[in-house]
C-alpha positions in Angstrom: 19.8 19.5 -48.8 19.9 23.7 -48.8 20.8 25.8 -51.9 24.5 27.1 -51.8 24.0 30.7 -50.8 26.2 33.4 -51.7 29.0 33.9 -49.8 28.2 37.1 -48.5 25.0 35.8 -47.0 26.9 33.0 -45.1 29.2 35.4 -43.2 26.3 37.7 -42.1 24.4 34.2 -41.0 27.5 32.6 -39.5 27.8 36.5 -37.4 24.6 37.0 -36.3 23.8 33.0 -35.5 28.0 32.3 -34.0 30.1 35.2 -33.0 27.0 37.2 -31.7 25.9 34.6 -29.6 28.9 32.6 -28.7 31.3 35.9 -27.7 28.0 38.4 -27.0 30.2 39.8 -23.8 33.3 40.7 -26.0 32.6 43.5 -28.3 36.1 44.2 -29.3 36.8 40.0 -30.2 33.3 40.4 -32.0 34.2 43.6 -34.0 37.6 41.6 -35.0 35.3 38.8 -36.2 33.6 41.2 -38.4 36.5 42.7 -39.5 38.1 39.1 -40.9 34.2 37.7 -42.1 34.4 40.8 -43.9 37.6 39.9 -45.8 36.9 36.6 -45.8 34.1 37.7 -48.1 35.6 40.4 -50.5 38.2 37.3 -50.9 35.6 34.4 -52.2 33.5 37.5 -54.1 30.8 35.1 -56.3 31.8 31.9 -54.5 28.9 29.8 -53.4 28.5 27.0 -50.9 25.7 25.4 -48.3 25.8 26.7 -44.9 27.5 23.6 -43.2 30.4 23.8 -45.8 30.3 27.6 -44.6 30.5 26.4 -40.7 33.3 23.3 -41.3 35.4 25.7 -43.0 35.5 28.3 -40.3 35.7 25.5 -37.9 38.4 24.2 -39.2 40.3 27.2 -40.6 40.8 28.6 -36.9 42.2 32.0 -38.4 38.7 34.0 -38.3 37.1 32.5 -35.0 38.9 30.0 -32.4 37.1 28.4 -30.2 38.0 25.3 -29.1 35.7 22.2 -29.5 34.2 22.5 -26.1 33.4 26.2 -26.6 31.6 25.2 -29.5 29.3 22.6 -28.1 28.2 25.0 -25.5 24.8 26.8 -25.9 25.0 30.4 -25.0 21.7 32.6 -24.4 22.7 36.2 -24.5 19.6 37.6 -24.1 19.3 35.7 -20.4 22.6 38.4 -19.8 21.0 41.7 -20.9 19.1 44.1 -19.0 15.8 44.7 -21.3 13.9 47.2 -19.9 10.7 45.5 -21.0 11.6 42.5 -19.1 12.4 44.8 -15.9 9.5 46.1 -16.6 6.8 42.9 -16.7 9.3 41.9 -13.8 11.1 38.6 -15.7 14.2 37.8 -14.2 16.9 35.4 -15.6 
């Protein structure tokens, strides 16, 4: 079982590894996100917890991100949406 981490750490994992991937198309919905992990984590200040406690309670909170179940389950790739120029450039296409 994982350490509990800080709380500031688990809103800047749950960012980068949820609402980055999972709404990479919506910058405004994403900045919003931001906004709320943000308070979320002035809020619990020096509160510590694993990172599935982290993801159950967002999950199940539905006031910061909400998703539906469905949404959740589905793997998004980002990066297979972007136009790198170093992929144009070795000429890989997605």
């Amino acid at each position: 079982m994982k350490k509990p981490a800080k709380i500031q750490h688990l809103v800047n994992w749950f960012y980068g590894n949820y609402c980055a991937r999972k709404c990479y198309d919506e910058i405004g919905k994403q900045r919003e996100h931001w906004d709320k992990l943000q308070d979320l984590a002035k809020r619990m200040e020096g509160a510590k917890m694993t990172h599935s406690e982290f993801l159950n309670m967002i999950r199940s909170d539905k006031t910061i991100c909400d998703l539906s179940d469905e949404e959740w389950k589905k793997r998004k790739f980002s990066w297979k949406h972007t136009e790198c120029p170093i992929c144009r450039g070795l000429g890989i296409r997605f």
